[in-house]
C-alpha positions in Angstrom: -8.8 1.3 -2.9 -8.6 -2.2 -1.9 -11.8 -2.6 0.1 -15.5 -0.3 0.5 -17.3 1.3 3.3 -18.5 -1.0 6.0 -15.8 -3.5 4.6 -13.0 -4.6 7.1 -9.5 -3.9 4.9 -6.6 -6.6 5.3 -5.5 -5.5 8.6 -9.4 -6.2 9.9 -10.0 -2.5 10.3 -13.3 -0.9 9.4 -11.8 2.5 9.2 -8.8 4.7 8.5 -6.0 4.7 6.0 -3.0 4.1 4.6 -0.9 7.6 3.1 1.9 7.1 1.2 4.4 10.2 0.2 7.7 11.1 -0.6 7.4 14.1 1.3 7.7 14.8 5.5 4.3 14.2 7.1 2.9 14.2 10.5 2.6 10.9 11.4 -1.7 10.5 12.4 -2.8 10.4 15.8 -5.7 7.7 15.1 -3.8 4.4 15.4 -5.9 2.7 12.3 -4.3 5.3 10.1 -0.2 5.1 8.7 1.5 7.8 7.0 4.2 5.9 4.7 7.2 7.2 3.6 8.4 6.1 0.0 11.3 6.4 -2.4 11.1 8.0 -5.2 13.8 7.2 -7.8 14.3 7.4 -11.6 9.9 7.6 -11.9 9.7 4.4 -9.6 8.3 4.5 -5.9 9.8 1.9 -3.3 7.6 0.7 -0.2 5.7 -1.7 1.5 2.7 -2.4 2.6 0.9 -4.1 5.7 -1.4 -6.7 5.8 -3.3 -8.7 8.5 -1.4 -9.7 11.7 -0.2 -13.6 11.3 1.1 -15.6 14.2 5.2 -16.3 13.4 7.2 -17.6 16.5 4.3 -17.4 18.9 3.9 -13.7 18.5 1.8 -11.9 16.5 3.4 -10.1 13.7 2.4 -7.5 10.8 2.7 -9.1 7.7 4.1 -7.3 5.1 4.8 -7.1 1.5 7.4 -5.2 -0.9 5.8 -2.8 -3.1 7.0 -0.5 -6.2 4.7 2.0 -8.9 6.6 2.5 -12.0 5.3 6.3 -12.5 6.1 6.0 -16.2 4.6 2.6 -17.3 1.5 2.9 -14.9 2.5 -0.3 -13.1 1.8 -1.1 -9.4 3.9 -4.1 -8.5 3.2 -5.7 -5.1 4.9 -8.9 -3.9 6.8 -9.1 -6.9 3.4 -9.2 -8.9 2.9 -6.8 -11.8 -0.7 -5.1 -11.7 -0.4 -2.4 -15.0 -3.1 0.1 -15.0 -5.9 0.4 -17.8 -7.1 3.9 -18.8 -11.2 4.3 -18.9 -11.5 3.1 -22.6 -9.6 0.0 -21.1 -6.1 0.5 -23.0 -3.1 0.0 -21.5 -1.3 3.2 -19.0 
């Protein structure tokens, strides 16, 4: 979770959700919340996500940023950043 209750996320929202599967799901009727459909491929997931609406050619757009999890080595990568998880007792995957 990237932000807390009561705390607008990226896209200035102070509720609903982002979904991500690899499976068919109905798409939400709430407009604040996205069902995302990823690629799942040799243990590595293939998406995107959005972030705050910027201004590009006069228009405002949904910015957005590649994204991969590598299911095996427990790493989320997100704009070509690596960000590898830590178990509770703080080792590595």
């Amino acid at each position: 979770m990237l932000s807390g209750l009561g705390v607008p996320d990226a896209r200035g929202y102070l509720s609903g959700y982002s979904y991500f599967t690899s499976s068919d799901a109905k798409p939400s009727s709430k407009a604040t919340n996205r069902v995302v459909k990823v690629n799942v491929s040799s243990d590595v997931m293939v998406s995107e996500i959005v972030g705050p609406r910027v201004m590009k050619g006069g228009q405002a757009v949904e910015s957005k940023a590649g994204m991969s999890a590598d299911l095996k080595r427990s790493v989320l990568s997100v704009d070509g950043v690596d960000y590898p998880s830590k178990r509770a007792d703080g080792a590595a995957g």
